[in-house]
N, C-alpha and C positions, 0 to 999 in steps of 0.2 A: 504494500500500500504506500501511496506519499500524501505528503503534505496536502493542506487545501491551498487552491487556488490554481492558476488556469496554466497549459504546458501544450507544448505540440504534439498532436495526436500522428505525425505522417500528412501528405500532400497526396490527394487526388490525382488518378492515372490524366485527367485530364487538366489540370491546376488546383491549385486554392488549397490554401493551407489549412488543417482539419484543428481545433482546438478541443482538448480533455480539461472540465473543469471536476475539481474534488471536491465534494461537501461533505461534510464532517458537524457535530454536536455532541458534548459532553455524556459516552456512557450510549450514544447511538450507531449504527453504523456508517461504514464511509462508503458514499457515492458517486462514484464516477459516471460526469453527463459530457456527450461529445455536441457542438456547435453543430456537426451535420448531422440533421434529423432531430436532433432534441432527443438525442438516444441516450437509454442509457447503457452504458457499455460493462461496468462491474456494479454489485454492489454486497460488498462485503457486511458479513455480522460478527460483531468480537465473541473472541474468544473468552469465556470464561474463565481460563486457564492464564490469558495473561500473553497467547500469542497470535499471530496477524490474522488472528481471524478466517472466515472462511465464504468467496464469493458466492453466491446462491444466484446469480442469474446468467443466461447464456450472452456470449458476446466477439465480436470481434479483434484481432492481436493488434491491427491498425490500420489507418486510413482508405489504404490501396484495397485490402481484407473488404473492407465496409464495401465499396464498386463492383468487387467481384463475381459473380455469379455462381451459385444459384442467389436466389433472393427471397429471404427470411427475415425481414422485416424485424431483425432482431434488435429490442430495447427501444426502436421508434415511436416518434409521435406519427401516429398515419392520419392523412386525409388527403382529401377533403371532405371526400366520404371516406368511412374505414367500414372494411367489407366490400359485397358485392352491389354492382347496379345493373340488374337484368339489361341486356339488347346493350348495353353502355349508351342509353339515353333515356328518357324521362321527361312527362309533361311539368312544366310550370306554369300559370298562370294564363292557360289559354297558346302556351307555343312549346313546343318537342326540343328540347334540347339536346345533342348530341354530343357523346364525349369520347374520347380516346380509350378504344378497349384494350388488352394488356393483360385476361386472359380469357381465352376462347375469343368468342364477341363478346365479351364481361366485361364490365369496369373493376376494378377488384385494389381498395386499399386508396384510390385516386389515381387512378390512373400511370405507364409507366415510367413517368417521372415526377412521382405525389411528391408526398412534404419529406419523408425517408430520404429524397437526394439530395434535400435542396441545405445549403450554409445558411443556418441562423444568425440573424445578430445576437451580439448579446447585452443586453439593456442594464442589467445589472448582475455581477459576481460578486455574492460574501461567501464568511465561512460554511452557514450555515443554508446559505438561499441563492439562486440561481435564475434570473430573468431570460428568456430566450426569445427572440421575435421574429415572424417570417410577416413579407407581405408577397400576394397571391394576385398575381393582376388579372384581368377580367379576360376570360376567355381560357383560363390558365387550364389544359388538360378538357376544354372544351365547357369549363363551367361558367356561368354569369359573374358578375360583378368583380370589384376588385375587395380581397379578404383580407384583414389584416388579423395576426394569430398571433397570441404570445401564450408560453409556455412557464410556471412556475413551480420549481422543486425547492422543497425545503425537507430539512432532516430535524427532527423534534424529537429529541430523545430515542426512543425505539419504534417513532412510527417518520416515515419517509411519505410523502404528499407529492401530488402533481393536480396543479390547476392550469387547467384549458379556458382560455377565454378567446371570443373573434365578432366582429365585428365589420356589416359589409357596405358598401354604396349602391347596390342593387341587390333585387332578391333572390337570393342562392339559396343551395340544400348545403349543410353541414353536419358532421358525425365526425368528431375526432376522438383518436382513444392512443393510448398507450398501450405497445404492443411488446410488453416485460415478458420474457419466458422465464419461471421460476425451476429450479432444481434444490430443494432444502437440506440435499446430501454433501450440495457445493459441485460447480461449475465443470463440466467435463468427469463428471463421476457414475455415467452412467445414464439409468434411464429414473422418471417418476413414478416407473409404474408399484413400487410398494409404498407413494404417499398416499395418503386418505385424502377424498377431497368432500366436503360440503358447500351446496350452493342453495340457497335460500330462494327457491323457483319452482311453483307449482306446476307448469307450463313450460312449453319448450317448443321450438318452429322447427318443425323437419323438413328436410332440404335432400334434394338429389343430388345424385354426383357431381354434378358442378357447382355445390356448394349454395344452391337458392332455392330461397322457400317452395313449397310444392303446394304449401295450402295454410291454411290459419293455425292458430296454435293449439297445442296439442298435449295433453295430461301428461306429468313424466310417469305418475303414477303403472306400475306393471312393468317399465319397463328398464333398459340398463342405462339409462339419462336420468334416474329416478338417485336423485343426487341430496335431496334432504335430510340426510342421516350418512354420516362419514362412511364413504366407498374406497375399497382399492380400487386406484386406478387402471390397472393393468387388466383387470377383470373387465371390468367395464368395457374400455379404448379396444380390448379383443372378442369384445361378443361379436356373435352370428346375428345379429337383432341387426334386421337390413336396414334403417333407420343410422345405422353406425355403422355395417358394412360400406354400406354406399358411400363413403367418405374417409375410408380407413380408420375409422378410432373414432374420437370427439371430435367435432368441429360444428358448435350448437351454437343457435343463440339463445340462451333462457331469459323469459319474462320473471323481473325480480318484484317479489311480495315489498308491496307498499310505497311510501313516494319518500323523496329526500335524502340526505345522508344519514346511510345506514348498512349494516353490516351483508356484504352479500354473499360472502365465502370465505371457508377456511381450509385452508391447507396445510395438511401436518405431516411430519416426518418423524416417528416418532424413534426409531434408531438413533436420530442425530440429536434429539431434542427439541429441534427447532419447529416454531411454528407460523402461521401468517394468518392474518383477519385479512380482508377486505373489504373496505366501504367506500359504498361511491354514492352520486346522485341520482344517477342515470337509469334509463327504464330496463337495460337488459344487459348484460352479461354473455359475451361470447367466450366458452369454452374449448381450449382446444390443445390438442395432446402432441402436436409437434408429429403429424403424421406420415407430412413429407420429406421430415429429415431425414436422411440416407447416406450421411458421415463424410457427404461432399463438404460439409462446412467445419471448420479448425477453429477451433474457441483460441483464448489466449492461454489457454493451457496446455496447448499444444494436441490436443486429442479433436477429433474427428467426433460430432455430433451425430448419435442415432437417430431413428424412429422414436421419440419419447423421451430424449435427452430434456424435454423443459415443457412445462406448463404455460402458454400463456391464458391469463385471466385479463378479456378485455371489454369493460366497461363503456358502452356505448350505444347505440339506435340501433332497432335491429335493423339484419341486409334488409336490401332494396326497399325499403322506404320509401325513399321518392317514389315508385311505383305504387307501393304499399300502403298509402297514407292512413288504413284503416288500424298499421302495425307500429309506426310512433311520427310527430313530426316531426323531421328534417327540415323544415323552412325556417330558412333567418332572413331577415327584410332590415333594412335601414331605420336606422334609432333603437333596435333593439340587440341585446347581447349575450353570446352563446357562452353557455358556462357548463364546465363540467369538473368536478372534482374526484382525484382518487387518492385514499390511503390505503399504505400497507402497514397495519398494525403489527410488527412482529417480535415473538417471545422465544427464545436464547437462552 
């Protein structure tokens, strides 16, 4: 681990120099956030013992790493949509907007050059707090208006925050999320499949293999999305339940029980001790078990990411909304301002 405050991450195959900033708080963990993407790249938990701790998220060794391909969205802020946008267009307000698809004919995350590629400013660096800012000009990836998006991490003791705010001149769809892969075993140690996961979701949108809803929401109850009471995940991510065949493993969005911040999952590992809350604002929770990793990607620990090397929990609208509007709303319109909050509660 080092110090807090900000260092060069490596230089883009194409230009532009990558910055790593460190945050740190008395008795919390240390967070490494990269200027490209508003990622986060480590984020280690101390050691009770007295020594350097141990990172619990997946990530890139450096800059050139972060360009490379394949593309896993690892530690990112994604949008402008995060998720999918059937046909990659969508009516607005009486006109079909059309945007740049990136997979299949999908829009998938924003498009293939979302907020994941783009160099943040950074507005403010302390020890403890982190400003990030992108602006999204109008047309950006085929969307309306020009977006302006700031990014804020803070470390508080044993819980680590990230606030989303944005703000447009005309009227756009937005869904930003934080797209963290957790491992509570610590960072290239394998797979999540012996963490327990709870998710706070009566409800669940099942999606075909191209990862888009097929129909309205759907009881978890009976089946292996049935995630209210702490599951292994390995069970689960390898059922025969076509539902999750169709996708390799988890890759859900669950409708979360009730409004505001509040707690929507936990994830525990109890071999290691460690454990994680999550609360957010947001109406739904996308779960998903890392099912296209296939160890083409090399963490900074030198090893090769499986099928299941990292959980991401990502708190955001569900897919295609914009098509969906019966399924949350994505509309942001002028004078008004998008907000989303996420904590990671975690216990050590």
């Amino acid at each position: 681990m080092t110090t807090p405050g900000p260092r060069s991450f490596g230089t883009l195959p194409g230009g532009g120099e990558v910055t790593v900033h460190t945050l740190t708080a008395p008795g919390g963990p240390v967070l490494r956030v990269l200027d490209l993407g508003a990622t986060v790249q480590a984020l280690h938990l101390p050691d009770p013992a007295g020594g350097p701790g141990t990172n619990v998220v997946l990530g890139q060794p450096d800059a050139a790493a972060c360009a490379a391909p394949p593309e896993a969205f690892l530690g990112a802020v994604v949008g402008r949509y995060a998720n999918r946008i059937a046909g990659a267009r969508f009516p607005l307000d009486g006109e079909l907007v059309q945007l740049v698809a990136n997979e299949g004919g999908n829009t998938l995350h924003g498009g293939p050059d979302g907020f994941h590629r783009r160099l943040w400013r950074t507005v403010f660096a302390g020890r403890d707090r982190l400003v990030l800012e992108l602006v999204s000009p109008a047309g950006d990836q085929g969307f309306p208006g020009e977006l302006t998006v700031r990014a804020t991490y803070t470390v508080n003791g044993p819980t680590v925050a990230l606030d989303l705010e944005a703000r447009t001149d005309a009227p756009t769809v937005v869904n930003l999320a934080g797209h963290l892969y957790l491992n509570l075993a610590g960072e290239g140690s394998g797979t999540v499949e012996d963490h327990l996961l709870t998710v706070a979701a009566d409800h669940y949108l099942p999606v075909g293999r191209d990862g888009l809803p097929t129909g309205g929401l759907a009881p978890v109850a009976g089946t292996p999305l049935d995630l209210t009471t702490p599951a292994r995940l390995g069970e689960r991510m390898r059922s025969e339940h076509p539902h999750v065949a169709a996708v390799g493993g988890i890759d859900h969005s669950f409708h979360l029980r009730g409004t505001g911040l509040r707690a929507a999952a936990r994830l525990e590992h109890s071999a290691g001790g460690r454990s994680v809350e999550l609360w957010t604002d947001q109406p739904a929770l996308q779960v998903y078990t890392g099912n296209a990793l296939d160890g083409a990607i090399t963490g900074p620990g030198g090893r090769g990411y499986p099928r299941g090397a990292g959980l991401a929990l990502e708190p955001q609208r569900h897919p295609d909304s914009p098509n969906r509007p019966e399924l949350s709303d994505p509309v942001l319109r002028p004078g008004e301002t998008y907000r989303s909050r996420t904590e990671w509660r975690f216990r050590y």
